[in-house]
KEBADREN-719955 format. One line per 10 residues: number of its first residue (from 0); their letters; for each residue x, y, z of C-alpha. Coordinates in Angstrom, 1 decimal, decimal comma, padded with zeros to 4 digits. Example, Ala and Ser with C-alpha at 12.3 -4.5 7.8 and 13.67 -1.06 7.14 Angstrom:
BEGIN
0	AS	012,3:-004,5:007,8  013,7:-001,1:007,1;
***
This chain:
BEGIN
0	XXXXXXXXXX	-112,9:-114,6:-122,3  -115,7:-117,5:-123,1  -116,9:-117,5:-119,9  -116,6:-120,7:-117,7  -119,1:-120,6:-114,9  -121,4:-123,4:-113,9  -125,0:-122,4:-112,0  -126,9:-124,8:-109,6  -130,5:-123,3:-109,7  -132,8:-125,4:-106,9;
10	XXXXXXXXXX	-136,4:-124,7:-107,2  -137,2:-127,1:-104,1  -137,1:-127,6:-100,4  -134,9:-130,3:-100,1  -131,4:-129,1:-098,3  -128,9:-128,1:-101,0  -125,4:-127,4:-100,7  -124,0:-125,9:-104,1  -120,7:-124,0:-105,3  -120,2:-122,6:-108,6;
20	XXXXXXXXXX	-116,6:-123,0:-110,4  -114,4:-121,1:-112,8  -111,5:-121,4:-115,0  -108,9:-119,6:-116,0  -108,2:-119,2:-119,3  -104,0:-119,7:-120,3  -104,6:-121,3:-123,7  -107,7:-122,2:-126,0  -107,8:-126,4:-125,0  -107,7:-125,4:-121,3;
30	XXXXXXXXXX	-111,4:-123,4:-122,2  -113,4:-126,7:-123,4  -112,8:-128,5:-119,9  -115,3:-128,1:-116,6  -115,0:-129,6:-113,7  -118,2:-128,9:-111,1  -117,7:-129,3:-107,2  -120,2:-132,0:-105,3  -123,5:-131,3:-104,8  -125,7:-132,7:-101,9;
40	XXXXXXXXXX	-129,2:-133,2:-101,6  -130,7:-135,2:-098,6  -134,3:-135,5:-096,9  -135,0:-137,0:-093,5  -138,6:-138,2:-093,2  -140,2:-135,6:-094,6  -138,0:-133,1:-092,6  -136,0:-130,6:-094,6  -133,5:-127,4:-093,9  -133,2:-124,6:-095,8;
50	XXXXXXXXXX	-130,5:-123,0:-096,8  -129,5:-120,1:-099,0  -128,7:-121,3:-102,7  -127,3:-119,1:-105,6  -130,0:-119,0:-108,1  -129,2:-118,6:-111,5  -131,0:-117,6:-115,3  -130,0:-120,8:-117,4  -130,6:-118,6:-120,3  -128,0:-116,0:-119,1;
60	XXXXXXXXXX	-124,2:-116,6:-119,5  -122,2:-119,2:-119,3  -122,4:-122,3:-121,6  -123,7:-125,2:-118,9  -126,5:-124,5:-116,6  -128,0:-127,0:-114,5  -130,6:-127,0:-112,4  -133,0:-129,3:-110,4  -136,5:-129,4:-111,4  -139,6:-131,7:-111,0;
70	XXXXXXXXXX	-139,6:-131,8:-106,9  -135,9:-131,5:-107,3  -135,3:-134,9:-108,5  -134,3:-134,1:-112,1  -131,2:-133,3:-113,3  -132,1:-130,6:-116,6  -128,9:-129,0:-118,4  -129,2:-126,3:-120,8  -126,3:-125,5:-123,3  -126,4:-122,1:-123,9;
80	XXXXXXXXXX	-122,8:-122,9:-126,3  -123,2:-122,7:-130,0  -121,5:-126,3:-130,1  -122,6:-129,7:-128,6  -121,5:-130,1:-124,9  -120,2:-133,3:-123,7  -121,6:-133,8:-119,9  -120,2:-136,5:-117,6  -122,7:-137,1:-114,6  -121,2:-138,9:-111,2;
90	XXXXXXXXXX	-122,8:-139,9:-108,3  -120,4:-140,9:-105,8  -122,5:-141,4:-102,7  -126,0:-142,3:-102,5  -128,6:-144,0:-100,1  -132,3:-144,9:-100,6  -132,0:-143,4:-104,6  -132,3:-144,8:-108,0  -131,3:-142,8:-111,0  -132,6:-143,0:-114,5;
100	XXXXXXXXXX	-130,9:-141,6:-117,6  -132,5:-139,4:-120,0  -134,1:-142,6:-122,0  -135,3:-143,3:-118,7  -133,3:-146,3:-118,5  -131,6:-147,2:-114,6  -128,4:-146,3:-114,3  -126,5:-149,2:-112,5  -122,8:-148,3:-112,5  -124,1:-144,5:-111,4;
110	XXXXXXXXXX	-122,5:-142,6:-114,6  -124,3:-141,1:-117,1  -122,3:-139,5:-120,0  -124,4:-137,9:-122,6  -124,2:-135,4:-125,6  -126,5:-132,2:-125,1  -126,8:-130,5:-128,8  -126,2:-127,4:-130,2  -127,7:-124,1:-129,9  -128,8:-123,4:-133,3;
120	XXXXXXXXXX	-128,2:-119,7:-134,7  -131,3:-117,4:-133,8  -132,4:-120,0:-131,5  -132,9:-120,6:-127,9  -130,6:-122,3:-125,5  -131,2:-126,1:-125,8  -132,9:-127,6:-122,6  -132,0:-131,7:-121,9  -133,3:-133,6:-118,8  -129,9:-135,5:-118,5;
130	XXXXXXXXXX	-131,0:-137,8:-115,1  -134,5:-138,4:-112,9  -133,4:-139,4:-109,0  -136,5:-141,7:-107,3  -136,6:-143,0:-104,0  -135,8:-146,9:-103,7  -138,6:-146,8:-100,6  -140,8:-144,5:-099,0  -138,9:-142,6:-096,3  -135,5:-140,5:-095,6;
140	XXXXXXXXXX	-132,8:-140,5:-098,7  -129,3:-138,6:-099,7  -127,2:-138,4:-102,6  -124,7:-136,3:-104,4  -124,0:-135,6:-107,8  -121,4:-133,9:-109,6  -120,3:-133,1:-113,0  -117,9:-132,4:-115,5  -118,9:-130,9:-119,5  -116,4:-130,8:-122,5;
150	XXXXXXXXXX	-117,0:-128,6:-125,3  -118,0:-130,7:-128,1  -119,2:-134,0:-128,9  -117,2:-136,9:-128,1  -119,4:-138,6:-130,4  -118,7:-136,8:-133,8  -116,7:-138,4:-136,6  -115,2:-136,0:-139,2  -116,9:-136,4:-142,1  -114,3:-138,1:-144,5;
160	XXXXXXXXXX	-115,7:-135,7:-147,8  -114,3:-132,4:-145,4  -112,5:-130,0:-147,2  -110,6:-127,3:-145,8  -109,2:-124,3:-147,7  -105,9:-123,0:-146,4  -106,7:-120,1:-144,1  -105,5:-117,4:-145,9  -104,8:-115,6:-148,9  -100,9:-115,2:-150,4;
170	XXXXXXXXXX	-098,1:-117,3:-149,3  -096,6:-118,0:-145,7  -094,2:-120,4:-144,6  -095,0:-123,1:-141,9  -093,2:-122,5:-138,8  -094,4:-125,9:-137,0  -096,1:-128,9:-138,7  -097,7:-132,0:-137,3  -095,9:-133,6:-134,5  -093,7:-130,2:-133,8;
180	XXXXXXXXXX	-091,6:-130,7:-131,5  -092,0:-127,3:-129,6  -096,3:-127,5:-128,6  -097,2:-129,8:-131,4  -097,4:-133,2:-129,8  -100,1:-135,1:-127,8  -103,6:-133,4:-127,6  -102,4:-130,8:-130,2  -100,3:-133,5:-132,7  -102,3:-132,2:-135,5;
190	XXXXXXXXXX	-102,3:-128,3:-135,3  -100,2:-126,4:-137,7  -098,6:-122,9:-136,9  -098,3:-121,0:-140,0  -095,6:-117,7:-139,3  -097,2:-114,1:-140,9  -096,9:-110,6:-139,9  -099,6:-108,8:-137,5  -102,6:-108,2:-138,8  -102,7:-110,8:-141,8;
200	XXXXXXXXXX	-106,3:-111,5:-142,7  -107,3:-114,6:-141,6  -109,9:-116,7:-143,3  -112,3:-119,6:-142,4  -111,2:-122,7:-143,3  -114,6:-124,6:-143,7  -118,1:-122,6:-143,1  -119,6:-123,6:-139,6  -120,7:-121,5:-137,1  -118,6:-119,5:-134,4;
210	XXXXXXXXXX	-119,1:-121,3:-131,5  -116,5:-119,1:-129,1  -114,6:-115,7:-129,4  -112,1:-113,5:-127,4  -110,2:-110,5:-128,5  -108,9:-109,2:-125,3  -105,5:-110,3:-124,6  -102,7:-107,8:-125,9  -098,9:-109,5:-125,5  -097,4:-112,7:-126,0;
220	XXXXXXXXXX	-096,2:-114,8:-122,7  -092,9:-114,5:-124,2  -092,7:-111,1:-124,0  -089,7:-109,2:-121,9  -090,9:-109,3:-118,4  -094,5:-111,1:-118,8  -093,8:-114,3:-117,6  -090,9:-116,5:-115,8  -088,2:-118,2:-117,8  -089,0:-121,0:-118,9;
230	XXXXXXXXXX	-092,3:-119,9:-120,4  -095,2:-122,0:-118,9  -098,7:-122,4:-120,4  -099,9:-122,2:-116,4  -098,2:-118,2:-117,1  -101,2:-116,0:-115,6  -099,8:-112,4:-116,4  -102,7:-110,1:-117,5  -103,9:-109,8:-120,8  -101,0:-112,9:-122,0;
240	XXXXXXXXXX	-103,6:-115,4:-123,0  -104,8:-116,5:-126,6  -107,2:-114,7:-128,7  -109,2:-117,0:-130,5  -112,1:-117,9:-132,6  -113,6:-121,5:-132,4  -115,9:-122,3:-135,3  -118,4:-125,4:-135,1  -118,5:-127,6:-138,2  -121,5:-129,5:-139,4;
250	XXXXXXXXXX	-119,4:-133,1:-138,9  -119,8:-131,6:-135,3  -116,1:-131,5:-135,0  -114,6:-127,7:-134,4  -111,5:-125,4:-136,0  -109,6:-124,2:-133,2  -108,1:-120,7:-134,8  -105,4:-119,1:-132,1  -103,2:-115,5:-131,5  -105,0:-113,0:-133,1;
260	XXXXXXXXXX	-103,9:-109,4:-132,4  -106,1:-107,3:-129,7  -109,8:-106,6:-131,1  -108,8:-108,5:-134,1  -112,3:-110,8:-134,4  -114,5:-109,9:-137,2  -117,1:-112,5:-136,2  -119,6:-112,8:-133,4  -120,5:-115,8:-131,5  -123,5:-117,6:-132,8;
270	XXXXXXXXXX	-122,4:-116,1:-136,8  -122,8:-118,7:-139,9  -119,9:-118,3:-141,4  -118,6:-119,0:-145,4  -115,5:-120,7:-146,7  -113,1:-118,2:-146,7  -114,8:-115,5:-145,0  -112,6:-113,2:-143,3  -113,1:-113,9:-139,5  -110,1:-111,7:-137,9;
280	XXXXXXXXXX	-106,3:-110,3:-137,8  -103,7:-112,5:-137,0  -101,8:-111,5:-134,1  -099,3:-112,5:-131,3  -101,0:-112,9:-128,5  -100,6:-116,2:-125,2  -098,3:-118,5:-125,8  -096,5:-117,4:-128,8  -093,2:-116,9:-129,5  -093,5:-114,8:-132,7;
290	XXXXXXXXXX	-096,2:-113,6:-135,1  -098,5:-116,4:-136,6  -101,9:-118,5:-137,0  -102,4:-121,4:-134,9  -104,9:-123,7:-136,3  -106,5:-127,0:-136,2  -109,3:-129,6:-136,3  -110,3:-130,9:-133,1  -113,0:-133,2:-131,4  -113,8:-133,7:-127,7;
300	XXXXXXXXXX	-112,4:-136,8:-126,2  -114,3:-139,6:-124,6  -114,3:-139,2:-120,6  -112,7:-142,8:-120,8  -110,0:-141,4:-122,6  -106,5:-143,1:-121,5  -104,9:-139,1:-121,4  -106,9:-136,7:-119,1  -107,4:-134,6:-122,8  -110,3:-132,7:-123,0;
310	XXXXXXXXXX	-110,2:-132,7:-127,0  -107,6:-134,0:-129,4  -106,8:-132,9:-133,0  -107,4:-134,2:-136,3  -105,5:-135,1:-138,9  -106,7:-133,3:-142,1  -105,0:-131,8:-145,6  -105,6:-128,6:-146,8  -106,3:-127,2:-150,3  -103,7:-124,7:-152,0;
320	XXXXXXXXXX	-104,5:-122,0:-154,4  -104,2:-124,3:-157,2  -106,6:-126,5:-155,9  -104,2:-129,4:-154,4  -104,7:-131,0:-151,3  -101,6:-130,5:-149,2  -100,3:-131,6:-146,0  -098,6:-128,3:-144,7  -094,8:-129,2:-143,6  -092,5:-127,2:-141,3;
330	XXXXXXXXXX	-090,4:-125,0:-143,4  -092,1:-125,6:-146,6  -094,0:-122,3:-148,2  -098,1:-122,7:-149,3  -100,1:-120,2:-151,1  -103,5:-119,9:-150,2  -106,6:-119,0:-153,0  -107,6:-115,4:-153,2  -110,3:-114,1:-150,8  -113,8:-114,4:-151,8;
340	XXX	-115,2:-111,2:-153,2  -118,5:-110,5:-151,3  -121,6:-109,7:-153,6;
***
């Protein structure tokens, strides 16, 4: 499972009160979403308490560290995610504090929302002083901060020139188009469900680099006894959520690629991957009611966002074995080019 946990590292004196959060994982949008709790910092004339804070390695897991730094007055995030990370800063109560972005500009309405790039393969976690708190006056201030990160940029506009190969090799029908009726609507309008046995070879679509990966999972919620009828995404029965692999595109958009069978990832977190490499085994695994590939093209939202979506799909056309660009229908059959022979 990517792992969702957010550190509050305090190398200060000031009194801190931090909590860490998690989320569970029942389908691959509900991953690219985290919400942190408050945390409070205050200092009474010079006076401060101590108290015991978890401290964290922002190099370690996880894909959002933060921690304050310089006196503990900056804010500095490190992404540790193969894939931009949208952050939302808040500061809902303050006294005696101004806060600058990370263009050192004030911050008036106290928001910041900001883009921290991408770890680039082989490199080291990228480190961003997202916000600098300074007193208003000398003397006794408090505030608290909390935020929220969205995997992705909300920024990033799919490059227009994309092309995306069909993600496999041989034929397969299209169980559920865009705008399905069943899951295809809303968030995931554009996502295309393509029905093939276990263990069809699944290709990448574009080349990008693997920005997320889990093979764990083993059944589909819809299996006999797993989960109560009707079948809910919120279903938490071990071992009944998606596989997945999510690979980063240059654009800085991502292909969401969902159900793969149990250990069924041929690629690695942080891999460069090709057009049409083989990057796992399709399965049947979370919300699925029957062997197939979920796929899509998806983009983080904008925290102003009218829908409380974390990302949103993308309408795109896919190229067949013959070198058309198609628009895969529901019930309609496409054959994808052969698989590229590796040198």
């Amino acid at each position: 499972m990517m792992r969702s946990v957010q550190f509050l590292c305090v190398f200060t004196l000031l009194s801190i009160v931090a909590m860490s959060v998690t989320a569970r994982d029942t389908h691959p949008t509900d991953l690219l979403s985290y919400q942190s709790e408050d945390f409070h910092v205050t200092s009474y004339r010079g006076k401060v308490v101590k108290r015991e804070v978890e401290q964290a390695d922002c190099t370690s897991d996880g894909n959002i560290c933060t921690e304050l730094v310089g006196g503990g007055k900056v804010g500095q995030f490190t992404n540790n995610a193969y894939i931009e990370m949208s952050v939302q800063v808040k500061f809902p109560k303050h006294k005696n504090i101004i806060i600058f972005n990370a263009e050192n500009k004030k911050v008036t309405n106290w928001v910041i929302r900001t883009v921290i790039p991408a770890r680039k393969p082989g490199g080291a976690p990228v480190v961003m002083d997202v916000f600098t708190a300074k007193e208003a006056k000398p003397g006794s201030f408090s505030w608290t901060w909390n935020f929220q990160s969205r995997f992705g940029s909300y920024k990033a506009k799919h490059a227009t020139t994309a092309k995306y190969r069909l993600p496999f090799a041989g034929k397969f029908k299209v169980g559920q188009g865009y705008n399905g009726k069943a899951t295809h609507f809303g968030q995931s309008a554009f996502s295309i469900d393509f029905t093939m046995p276990q263990g069809t070879r699944v290709l990448a679509a574009r080349a990008g680099v693997v920005a997320s990966v889990e093979q764990s999972n083993y059944r589909s919620k819809y299996e006999p006894g797993v989960c109560p009828k009707p079948v809910k995404r919120s279903c938490d029965a071990p071992g009944s959520d998606d596989n997945h692999v999510f690979i980063r595109y240059p654009d800085k958009t991502f292909g969401m690629y969902a159900h793969f069978k149990q250990n069924g990832v041929a690629v690695s977190v942080g891999d460069e991957v090709t057009e049409g490499q083989l990057i796992g085994y399709s399965g049947n695994t979370g919300l699925s009611s029957g062997p197939h590939l979920h796929i899509s093209v998806n983009k983080a939202t904008p925290f102003t966002f009218k829908h409380n979506w974390n990302s949103e799909t993308i309408k795109v056309s896919y190229v067949d074995v013959k070198g058309k660009s198609v628009t895969p229908k529901a019930g309609s059959t496409y054959e994808g080019a052969p698989e590229p022979k590796i040198p």
